[in-house]
N, C-alpha and C positions, 0 to 999 in steps of 0.2 A: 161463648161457651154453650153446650148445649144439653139440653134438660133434659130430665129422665124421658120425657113425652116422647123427644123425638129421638133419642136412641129406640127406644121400643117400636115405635114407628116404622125406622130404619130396619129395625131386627123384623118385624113384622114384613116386611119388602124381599128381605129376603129371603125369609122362608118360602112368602109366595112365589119369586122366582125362581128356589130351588124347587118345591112342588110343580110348576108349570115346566118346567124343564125336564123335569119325570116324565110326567105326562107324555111332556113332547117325544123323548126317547121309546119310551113302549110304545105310542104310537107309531112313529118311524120301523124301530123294531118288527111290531105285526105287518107294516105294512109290504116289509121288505122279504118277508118271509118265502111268501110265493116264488120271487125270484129268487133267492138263496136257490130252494128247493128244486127251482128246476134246472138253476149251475150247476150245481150239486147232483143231479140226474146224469146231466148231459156234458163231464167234466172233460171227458178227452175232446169232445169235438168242439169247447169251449177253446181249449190249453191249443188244438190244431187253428182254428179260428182267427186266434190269437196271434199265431206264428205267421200264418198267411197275409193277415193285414199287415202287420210290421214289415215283415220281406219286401208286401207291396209299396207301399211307404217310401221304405229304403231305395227300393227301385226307382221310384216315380219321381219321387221331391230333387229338388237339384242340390248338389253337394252344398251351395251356397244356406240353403234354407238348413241345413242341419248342425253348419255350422254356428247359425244364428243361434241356433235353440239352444246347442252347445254352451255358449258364452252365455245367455241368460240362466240358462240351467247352472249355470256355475257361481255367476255371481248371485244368484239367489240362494244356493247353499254355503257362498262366503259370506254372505250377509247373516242367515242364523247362526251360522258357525259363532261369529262374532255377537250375536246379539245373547245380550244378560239374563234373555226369558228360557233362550232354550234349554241349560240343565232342569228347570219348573216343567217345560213343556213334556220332555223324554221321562220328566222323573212321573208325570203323570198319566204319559201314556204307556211307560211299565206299569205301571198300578192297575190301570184298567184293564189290559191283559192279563198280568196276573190274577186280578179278581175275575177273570173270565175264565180262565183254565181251574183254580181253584172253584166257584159254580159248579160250570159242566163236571167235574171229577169228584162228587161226595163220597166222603166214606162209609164204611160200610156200619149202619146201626148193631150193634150186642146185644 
């Protein structure tokens, strides 16, 4: 059975791991910002870029190698399909989106 000590303990663990995961977030955040900014500059010859690799890609790799990716790509999304985390997972990464759009769009103070 375990004593108040080490619940608080516990709880104490993981507050510090939710604050160092802040941390880590804003950090990451600033650090990425640079390059957001200059996608974000330079987004058609990004989205052109883009297209041109892929095409290249398509062209070069042998039909065989696409195939592979194919079937692993599949059975990796049969595998979360079926696994018990992913409605936790989407329902949490709506959330985080949604608090992102709501953020960026404050209303207006009276």
């Amino acid at each position: 059975m375990r004593t108040s000590a080490q619940r608080t303990s516990a709880q104490e663990r993981v507050r510090k791991a939710e604050a160092e995961l802040t941390i880590a977030e804003n950090n990451l955040e600033r650090s990425a910002e640079p390059l957001r900014a200059q996608l974000q500059d330079h987004r058609a010859a990004t989205l052109l870029l883009g297209g041109f690799v892929t095409g290249l890609a398509l062209t070069l790799l042998p039909t065989r190698w696409w195939g592979r990716i194919g079937a692993v790509a599949g059975t990796v999304s049969a595998a979360a399909a079926r696994s018990l985390l992913t409605p936790a997972f989407m329902g949490a990464a709506f959330a985080k989106l949604r608090d992102k759009k709501s953020s960026a769009v404050a209303p207006a103070s009276e």
